[in-house]
Biopython code that builds the backbone (N, CA, C, O; Angstrom):
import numpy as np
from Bio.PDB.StructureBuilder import StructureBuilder

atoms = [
    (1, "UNK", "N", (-43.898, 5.975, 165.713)),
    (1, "UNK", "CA", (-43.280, 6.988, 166.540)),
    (1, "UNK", "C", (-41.762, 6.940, 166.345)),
    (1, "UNK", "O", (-41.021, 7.921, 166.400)),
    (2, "UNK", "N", (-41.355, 5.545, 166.085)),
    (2, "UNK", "CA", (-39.901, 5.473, 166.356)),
    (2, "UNK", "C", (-39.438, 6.194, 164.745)),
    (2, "UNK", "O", (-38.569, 7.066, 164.757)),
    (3, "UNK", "N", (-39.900, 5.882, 163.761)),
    (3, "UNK", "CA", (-39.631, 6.307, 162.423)),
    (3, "UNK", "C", (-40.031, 7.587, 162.123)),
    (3, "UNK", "O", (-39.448, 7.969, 161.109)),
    (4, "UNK", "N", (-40.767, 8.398, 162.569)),
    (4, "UNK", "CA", (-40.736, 9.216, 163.080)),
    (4, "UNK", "C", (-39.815, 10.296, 163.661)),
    (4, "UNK", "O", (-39.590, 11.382, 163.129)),
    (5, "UNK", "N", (-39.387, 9.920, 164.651)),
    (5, "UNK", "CA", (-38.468, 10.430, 165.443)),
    (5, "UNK", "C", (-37.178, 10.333, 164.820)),
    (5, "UNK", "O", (-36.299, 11.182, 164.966)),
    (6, "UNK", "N", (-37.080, 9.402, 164.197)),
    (6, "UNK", "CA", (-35.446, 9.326, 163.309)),
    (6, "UNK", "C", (-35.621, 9.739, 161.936)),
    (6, "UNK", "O", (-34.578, 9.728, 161.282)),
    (7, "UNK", "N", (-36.437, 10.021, 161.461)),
    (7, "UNK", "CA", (-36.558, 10.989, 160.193)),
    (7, "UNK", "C", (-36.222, 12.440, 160.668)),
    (7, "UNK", "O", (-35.367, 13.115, 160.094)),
    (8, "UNK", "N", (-37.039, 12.951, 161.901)),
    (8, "UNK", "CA", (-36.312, 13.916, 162.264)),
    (8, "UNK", "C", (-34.792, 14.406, 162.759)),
    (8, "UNK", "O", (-34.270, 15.468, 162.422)),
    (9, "UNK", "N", (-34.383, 13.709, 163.363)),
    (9, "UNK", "CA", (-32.932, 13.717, 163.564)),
    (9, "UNK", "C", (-32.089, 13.621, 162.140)),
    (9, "UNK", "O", (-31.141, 14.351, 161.851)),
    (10, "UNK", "N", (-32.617, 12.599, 161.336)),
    (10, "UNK", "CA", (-31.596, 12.912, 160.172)),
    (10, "UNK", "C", (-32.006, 13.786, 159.543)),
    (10, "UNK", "O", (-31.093, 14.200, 158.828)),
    (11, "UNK", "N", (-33.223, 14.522, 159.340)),
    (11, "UNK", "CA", (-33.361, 15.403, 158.414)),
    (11, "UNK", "C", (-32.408, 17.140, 159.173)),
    (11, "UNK", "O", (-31.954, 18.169, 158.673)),
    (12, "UNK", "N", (-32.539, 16.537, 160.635)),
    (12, "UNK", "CA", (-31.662, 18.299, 161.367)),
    (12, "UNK", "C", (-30.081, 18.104, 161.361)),
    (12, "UNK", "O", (-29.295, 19.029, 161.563)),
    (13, "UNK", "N", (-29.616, 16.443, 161.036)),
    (13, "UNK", "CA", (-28.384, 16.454, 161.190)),
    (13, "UNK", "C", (-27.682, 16.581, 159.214)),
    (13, "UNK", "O", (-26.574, 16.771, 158.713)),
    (14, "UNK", "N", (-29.064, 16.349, 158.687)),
    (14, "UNK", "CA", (-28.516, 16.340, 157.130)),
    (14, "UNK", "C", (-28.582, 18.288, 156.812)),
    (14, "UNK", "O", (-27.892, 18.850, 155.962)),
    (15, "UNK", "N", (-29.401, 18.864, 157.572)),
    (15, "UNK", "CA", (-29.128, 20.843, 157.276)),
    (15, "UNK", "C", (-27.992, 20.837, 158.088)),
    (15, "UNK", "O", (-26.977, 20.861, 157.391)),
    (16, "UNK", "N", (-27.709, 20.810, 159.550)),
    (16, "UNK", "CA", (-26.611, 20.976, 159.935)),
    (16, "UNK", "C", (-25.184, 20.162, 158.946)),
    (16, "UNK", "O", (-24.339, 21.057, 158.914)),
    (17, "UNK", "N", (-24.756, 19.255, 158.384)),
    (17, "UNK", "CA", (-24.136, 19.101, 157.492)),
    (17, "UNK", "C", (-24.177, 20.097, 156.597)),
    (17, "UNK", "O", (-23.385, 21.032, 156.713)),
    (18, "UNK", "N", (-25.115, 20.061, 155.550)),
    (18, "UNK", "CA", (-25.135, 21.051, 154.512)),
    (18, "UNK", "C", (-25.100, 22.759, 154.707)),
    (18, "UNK", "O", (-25.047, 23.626, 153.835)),
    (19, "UNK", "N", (-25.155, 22.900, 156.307)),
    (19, "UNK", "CA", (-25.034, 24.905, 156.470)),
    (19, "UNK", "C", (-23.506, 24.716, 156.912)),
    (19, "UNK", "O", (-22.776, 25.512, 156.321)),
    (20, "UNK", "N", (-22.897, 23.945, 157.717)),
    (20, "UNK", "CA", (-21.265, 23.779, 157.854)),
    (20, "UNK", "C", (-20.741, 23.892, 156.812)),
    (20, "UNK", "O", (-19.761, 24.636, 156.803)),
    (21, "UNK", "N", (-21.301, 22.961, 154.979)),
    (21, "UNK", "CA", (-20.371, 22.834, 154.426)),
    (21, "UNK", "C", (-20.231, 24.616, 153.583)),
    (21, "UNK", "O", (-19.316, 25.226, 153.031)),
    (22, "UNK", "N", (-21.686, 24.910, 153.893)),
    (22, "UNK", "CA", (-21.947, 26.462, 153.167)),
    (22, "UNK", "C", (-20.691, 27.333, 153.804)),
    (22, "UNK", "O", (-19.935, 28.060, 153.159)),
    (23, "UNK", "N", (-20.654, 27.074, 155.265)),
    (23, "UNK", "CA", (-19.467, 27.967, 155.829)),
    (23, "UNK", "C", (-18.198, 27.428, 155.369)),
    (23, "UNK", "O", (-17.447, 28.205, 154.778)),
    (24, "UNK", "N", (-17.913, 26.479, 155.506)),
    (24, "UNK", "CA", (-16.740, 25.931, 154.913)),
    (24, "UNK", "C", (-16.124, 26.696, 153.446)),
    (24, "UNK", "O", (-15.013, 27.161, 153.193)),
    (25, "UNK", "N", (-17.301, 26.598, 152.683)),
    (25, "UNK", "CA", (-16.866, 27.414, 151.667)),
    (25, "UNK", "C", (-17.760, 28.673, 151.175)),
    (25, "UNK", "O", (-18.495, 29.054, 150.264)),
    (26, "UNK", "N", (-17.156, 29.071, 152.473)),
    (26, "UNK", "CA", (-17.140, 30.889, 152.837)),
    (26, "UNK", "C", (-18.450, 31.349, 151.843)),
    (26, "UNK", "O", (-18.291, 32.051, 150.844)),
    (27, "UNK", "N", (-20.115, 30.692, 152.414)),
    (27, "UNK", "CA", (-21.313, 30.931, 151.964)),
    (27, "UNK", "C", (-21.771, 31.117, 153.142)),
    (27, "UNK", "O", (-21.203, 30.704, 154.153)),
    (28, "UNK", "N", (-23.036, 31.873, 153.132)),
    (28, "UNK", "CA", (-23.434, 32.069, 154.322)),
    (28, "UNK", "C", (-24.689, 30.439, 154.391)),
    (28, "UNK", "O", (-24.776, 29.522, 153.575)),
    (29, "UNK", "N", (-25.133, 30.567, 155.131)),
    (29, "UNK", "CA", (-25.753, 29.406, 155.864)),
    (29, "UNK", "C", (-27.243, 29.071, 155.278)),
    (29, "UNK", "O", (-28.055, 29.994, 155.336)),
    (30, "UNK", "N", (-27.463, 28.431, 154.989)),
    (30, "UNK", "CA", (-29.069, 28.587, 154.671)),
    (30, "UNK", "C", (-30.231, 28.592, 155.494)),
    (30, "UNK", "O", (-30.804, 27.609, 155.964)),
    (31, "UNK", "N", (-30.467, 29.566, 155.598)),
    (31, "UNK", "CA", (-31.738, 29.777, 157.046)),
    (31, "UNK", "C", (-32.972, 29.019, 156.634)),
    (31, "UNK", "O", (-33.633, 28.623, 157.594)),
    (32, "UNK", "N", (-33.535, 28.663, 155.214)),
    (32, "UNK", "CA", (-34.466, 28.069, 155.262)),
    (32, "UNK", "C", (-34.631, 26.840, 155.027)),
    (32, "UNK", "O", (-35.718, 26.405, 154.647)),
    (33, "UNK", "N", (-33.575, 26.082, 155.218)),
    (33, "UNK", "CA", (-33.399, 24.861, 155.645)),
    (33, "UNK", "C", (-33.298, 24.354, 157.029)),
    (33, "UNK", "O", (-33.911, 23.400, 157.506)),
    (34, "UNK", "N", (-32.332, 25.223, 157.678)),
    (34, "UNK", "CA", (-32.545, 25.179, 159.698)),
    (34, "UNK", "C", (-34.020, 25.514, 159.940)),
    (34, "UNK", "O", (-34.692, 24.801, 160.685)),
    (35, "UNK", "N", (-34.624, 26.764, 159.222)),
    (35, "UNK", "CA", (-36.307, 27.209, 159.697)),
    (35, "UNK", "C", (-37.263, 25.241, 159.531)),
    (35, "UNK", "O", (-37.832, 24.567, 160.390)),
    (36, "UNK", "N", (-37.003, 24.978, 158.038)),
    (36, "UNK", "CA", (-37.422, 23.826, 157.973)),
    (36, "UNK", "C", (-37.204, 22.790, 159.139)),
    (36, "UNK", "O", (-38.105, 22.480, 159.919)),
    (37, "UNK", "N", (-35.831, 22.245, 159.192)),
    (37, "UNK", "CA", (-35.630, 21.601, 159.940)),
    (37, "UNK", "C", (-36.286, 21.456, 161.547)),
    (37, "UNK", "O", (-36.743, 20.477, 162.137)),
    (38, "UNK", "N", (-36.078, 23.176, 162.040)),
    (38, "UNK", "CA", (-36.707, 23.461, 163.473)),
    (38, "UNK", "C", (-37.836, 22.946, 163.520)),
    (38, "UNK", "O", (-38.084, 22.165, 164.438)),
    (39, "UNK", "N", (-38.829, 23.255, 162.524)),
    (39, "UNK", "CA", (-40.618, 23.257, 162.241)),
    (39, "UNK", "C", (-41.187, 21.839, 162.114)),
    (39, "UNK", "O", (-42.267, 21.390, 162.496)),
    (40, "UNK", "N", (-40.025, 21.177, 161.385)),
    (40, "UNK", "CA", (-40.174, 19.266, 161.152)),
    (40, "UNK", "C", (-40.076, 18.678, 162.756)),
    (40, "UNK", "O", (-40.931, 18.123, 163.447)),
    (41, "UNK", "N", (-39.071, 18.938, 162.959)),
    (41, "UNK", "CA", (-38.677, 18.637, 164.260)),
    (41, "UNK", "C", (-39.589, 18.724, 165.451)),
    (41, "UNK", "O", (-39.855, 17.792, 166.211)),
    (42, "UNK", "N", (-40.201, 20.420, 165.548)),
    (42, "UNK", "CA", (-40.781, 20.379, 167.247)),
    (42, "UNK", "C", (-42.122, 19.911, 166.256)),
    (42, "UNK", "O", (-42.710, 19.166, 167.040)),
    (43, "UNK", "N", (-42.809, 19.915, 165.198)),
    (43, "UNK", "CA", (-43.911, 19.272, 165.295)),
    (43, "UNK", "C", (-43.829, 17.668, 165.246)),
    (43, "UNK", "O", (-44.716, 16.924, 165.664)),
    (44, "UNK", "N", (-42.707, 17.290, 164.710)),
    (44, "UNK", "CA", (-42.864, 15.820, 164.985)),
    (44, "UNK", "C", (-42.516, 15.428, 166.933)),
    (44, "UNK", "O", (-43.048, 14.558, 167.623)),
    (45, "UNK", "N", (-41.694, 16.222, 167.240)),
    (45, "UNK", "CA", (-41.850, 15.651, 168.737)),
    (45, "UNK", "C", (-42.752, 15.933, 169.460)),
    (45, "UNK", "O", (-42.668, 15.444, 170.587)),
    (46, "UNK", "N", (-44.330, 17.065, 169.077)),
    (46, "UNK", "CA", (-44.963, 17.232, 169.462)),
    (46, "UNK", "C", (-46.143, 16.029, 168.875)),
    (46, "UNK", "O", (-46.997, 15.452, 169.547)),
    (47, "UNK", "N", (-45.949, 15.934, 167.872)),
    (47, "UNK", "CA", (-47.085, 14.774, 167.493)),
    (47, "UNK", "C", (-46.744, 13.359, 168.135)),
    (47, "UNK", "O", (-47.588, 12.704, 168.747)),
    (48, "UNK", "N", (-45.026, 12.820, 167.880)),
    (48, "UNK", "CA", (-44.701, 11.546, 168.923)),
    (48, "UNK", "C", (-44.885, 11.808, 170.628)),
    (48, "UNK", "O", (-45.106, 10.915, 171.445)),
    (49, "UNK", "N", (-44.762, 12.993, 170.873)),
    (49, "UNK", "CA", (-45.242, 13.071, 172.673)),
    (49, "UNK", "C", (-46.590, 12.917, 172.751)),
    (49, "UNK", "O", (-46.948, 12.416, 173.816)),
    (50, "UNK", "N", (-47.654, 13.238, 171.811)),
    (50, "UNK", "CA", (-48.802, 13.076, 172.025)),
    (50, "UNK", "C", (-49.580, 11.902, 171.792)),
    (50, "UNK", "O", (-50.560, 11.699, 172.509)),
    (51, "UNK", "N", (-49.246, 11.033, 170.806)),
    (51, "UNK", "CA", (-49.325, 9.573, 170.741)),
    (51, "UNK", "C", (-48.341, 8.983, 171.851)),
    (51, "UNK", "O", (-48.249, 7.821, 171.457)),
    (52, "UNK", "N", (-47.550, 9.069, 172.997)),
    (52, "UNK", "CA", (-47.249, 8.521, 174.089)),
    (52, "UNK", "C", (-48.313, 9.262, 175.081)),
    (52, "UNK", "O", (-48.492, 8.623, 176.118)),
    (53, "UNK", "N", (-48.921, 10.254, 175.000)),
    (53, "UNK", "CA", (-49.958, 10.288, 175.937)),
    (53, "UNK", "C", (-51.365, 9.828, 175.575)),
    (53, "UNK", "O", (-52.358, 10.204, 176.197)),
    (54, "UNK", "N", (-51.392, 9.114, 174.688)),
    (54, "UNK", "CA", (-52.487, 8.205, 174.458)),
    (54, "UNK", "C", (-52.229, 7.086, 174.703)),
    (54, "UNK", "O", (-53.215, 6.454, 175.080)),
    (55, "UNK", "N", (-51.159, 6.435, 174.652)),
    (55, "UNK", "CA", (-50.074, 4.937, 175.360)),
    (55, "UNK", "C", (-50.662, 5.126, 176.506)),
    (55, "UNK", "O", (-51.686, 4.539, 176.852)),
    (56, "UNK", "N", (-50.076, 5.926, 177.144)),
    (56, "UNK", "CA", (-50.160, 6.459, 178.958)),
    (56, "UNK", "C", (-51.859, 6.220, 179.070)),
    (56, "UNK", "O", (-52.547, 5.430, 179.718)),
    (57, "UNK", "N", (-52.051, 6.901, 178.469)),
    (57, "UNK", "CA", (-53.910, 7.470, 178.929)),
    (57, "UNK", "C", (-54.050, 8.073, 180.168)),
    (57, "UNK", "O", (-52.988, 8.555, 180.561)),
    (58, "UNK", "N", (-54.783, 8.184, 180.756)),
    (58, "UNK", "CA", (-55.057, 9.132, 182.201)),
    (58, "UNK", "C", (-53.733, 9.373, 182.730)),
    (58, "UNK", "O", (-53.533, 10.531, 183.097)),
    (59, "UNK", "N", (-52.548, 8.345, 182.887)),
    (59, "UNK", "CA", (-51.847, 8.002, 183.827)),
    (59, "UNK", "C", (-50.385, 9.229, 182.908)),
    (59, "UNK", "O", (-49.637, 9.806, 183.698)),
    (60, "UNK", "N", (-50.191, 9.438, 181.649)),
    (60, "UNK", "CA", (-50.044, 10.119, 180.871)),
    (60, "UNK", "C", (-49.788, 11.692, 181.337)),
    (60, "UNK", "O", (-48.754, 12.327, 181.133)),
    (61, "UNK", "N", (-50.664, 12.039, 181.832)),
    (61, "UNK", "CA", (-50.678, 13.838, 182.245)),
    (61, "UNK", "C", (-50.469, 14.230, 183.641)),
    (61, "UNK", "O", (-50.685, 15.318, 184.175)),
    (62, "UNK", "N", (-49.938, 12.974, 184.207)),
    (62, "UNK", "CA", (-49.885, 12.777, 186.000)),
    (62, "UNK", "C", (-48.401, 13.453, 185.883)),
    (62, "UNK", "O", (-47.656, 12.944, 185.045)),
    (63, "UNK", "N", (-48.083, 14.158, 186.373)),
    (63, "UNK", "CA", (-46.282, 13.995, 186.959)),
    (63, "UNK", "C", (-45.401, 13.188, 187.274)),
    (63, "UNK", "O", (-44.219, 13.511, 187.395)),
    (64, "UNK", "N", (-45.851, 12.014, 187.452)),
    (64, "UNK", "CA", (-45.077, 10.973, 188.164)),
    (64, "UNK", "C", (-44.685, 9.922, 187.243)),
    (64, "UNK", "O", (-44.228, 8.841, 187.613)),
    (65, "UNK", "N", (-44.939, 10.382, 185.605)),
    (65, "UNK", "CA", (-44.391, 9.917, 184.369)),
    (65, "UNK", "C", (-43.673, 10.924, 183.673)),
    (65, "UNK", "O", (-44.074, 12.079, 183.822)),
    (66, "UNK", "N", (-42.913, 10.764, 183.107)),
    (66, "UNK", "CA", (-41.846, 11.603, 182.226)),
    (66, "UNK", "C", (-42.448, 11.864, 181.003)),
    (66, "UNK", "O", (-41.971, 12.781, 180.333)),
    (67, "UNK", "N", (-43.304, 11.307, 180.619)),
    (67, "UNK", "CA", (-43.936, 12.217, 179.715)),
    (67, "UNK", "C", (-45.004, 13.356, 179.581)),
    (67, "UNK", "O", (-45.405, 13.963, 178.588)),
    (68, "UNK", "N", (-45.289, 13.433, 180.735)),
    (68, "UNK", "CA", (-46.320, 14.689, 180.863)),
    (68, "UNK", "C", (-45.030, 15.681, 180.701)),
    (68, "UNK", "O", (-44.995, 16.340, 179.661)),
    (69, "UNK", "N", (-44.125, 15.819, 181.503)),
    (69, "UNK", "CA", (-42.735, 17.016, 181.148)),
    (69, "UNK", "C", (-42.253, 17.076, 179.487)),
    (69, "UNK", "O", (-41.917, 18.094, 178.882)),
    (70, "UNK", "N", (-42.331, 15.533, 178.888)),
    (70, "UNK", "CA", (-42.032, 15.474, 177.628)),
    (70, "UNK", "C", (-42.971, 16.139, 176.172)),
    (70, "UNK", "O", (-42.670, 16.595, 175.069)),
    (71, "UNK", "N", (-43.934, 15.935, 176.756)),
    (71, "UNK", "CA", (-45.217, 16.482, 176.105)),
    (71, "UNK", "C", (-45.402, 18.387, 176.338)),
    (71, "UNK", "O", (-45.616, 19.384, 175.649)),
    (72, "UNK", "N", (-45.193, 18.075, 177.549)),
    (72, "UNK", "CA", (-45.290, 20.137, 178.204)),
    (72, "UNK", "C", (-44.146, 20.533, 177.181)),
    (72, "UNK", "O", (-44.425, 21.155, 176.157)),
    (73, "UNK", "N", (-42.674, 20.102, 177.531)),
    (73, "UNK", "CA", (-41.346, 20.494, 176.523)),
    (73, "UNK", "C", (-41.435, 20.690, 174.703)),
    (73, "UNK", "O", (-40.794, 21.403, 173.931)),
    (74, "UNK", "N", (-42.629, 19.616, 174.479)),
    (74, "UNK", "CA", (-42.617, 19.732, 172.882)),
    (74, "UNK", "C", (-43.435, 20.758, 172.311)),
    (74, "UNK", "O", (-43.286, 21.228, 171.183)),
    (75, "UNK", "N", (-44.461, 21.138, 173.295)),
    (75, "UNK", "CA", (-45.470, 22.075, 173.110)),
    (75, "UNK", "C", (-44.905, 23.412, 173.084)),
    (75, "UNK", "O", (-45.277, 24.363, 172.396)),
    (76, "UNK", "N", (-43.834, 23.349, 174.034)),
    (76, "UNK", "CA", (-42.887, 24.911, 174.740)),
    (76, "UNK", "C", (-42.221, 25.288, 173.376)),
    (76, "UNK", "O", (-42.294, 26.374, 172.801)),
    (77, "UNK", "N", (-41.528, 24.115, 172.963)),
    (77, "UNK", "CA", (-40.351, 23.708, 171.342)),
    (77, "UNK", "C", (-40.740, 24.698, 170.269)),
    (77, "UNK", "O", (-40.040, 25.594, 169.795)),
    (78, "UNK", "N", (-42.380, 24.267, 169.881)),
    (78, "UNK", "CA", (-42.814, 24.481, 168.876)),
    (78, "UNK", "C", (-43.357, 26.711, 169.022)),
    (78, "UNK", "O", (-43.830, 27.418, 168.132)),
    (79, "UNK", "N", (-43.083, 27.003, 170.122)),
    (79, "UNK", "CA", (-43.209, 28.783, 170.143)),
    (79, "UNK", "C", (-42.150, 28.930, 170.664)),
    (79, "UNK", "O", (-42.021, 30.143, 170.504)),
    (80, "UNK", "N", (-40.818, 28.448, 171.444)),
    (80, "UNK", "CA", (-39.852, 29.024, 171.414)),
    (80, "UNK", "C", (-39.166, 29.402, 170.476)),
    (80, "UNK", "O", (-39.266, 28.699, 169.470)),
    (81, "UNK", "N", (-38.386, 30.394, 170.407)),
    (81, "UNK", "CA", (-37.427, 30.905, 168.751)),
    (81, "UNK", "C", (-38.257, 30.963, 167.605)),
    (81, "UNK", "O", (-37.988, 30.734, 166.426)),
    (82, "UNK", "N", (-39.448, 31.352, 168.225)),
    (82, "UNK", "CA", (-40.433, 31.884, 166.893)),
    (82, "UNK", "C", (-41.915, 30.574, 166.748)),
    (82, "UNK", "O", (-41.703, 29.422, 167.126)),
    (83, "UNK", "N", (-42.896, 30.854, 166.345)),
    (83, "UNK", "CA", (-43.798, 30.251, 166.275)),
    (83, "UNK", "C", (-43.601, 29.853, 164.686)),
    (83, "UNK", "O", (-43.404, 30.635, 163.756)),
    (84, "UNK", "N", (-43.701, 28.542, 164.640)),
    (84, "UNK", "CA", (-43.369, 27.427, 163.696)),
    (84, "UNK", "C", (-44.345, 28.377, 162.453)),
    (84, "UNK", "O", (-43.737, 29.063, 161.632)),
    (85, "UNK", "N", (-45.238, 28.339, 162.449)),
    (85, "UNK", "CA", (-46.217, 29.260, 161.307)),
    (85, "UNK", "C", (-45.366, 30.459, 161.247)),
    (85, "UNK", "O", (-44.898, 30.717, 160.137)),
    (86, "UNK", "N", (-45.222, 30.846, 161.731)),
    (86, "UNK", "CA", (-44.353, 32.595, 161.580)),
    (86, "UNK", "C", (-43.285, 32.121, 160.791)),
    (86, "UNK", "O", (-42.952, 32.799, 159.819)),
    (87, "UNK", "N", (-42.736, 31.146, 161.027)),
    (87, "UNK", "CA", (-41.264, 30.815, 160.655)),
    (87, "UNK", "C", (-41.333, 30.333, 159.556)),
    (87, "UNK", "O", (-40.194, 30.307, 159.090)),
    (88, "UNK", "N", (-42.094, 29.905, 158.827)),
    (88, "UNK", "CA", (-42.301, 28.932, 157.995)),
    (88, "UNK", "C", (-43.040, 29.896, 156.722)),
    (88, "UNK", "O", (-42.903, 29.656, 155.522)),
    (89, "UNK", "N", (-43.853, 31.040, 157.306)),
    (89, "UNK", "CA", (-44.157, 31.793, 156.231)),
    (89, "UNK", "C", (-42.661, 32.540, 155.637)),
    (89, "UNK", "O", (-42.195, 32.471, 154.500)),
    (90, "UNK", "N", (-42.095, 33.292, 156.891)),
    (90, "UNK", "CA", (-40.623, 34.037, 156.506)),
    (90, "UNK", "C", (-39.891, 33.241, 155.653)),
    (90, "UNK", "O", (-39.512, 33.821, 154.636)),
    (91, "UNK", "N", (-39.499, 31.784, 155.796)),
    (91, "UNK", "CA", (-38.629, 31.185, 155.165)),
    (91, "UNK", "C", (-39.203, 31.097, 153.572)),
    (91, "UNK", "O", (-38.369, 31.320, 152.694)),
    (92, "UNK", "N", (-40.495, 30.803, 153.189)),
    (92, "UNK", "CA", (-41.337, 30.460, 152.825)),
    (92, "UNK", "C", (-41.125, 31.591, 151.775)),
    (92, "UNK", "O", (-41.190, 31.285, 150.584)),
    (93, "UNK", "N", (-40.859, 32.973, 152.167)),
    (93, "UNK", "CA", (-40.325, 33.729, 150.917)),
    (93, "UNK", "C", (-39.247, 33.817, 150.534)),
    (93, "UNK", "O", (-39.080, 34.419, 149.473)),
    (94, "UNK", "N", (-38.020, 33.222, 151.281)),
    (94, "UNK", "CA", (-36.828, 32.725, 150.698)),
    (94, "UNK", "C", (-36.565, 32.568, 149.653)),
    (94, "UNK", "O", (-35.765, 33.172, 148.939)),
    (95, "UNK", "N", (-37.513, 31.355, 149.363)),
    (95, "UNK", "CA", (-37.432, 30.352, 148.699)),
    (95, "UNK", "C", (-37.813, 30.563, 147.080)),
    (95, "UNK", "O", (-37.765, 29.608, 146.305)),
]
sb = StructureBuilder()
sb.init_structure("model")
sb.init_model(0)
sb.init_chain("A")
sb.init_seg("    ")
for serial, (resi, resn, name, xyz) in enumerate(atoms, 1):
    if name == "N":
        sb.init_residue(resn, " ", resi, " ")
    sb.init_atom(name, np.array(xyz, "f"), 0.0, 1.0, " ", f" {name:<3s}", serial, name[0])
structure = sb.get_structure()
């Protein structure tokens, strides 16, 4: 989970580097690297929230743990600003 979770962060902080440096020198940004990044991201925090609700077990989907909100949030992640499949086909002809 933990390796995991930090593959994602560097892989959104290594596009955010590389679309700054695109602006920097007056390129536009690469959308299908952020699309990537978004899609890596809410499915890996949706797959690490869901292996902590197997940690949890019953006690897991109660309210009175922070990961039932953490788990609801990763699920929300992955269709906010577009459904990860939608996004991933669009970028997908980018390329």
């Amino acid at each position: 989970m933990f390796a995991g979770v930090e593959a994602a962060r560097a892989f959104s902080r290594q596009v955010m580097v590389y679309n700054f440096q695109q602006i920097v020198e007056a390129k536009p940004p690469a959308l299908e690297y952020s699309v990537a990044s978004k899609v890596f991201c809410t499915e890996t925090a949706f797959r690490v929230a869901s292996q902590a609700i197997q940690i949890f077990g019953g006690n897991g989907l109660s309210r009175e743990y922070a990961i039932e909100k953490i788990f609801r949030d990763a699920r929300a992640s992955m269709i906010q600003d577009g459904i990860n499949e939608t996004l991933a086909i669009g970028a997908a002809s980018r390329l």
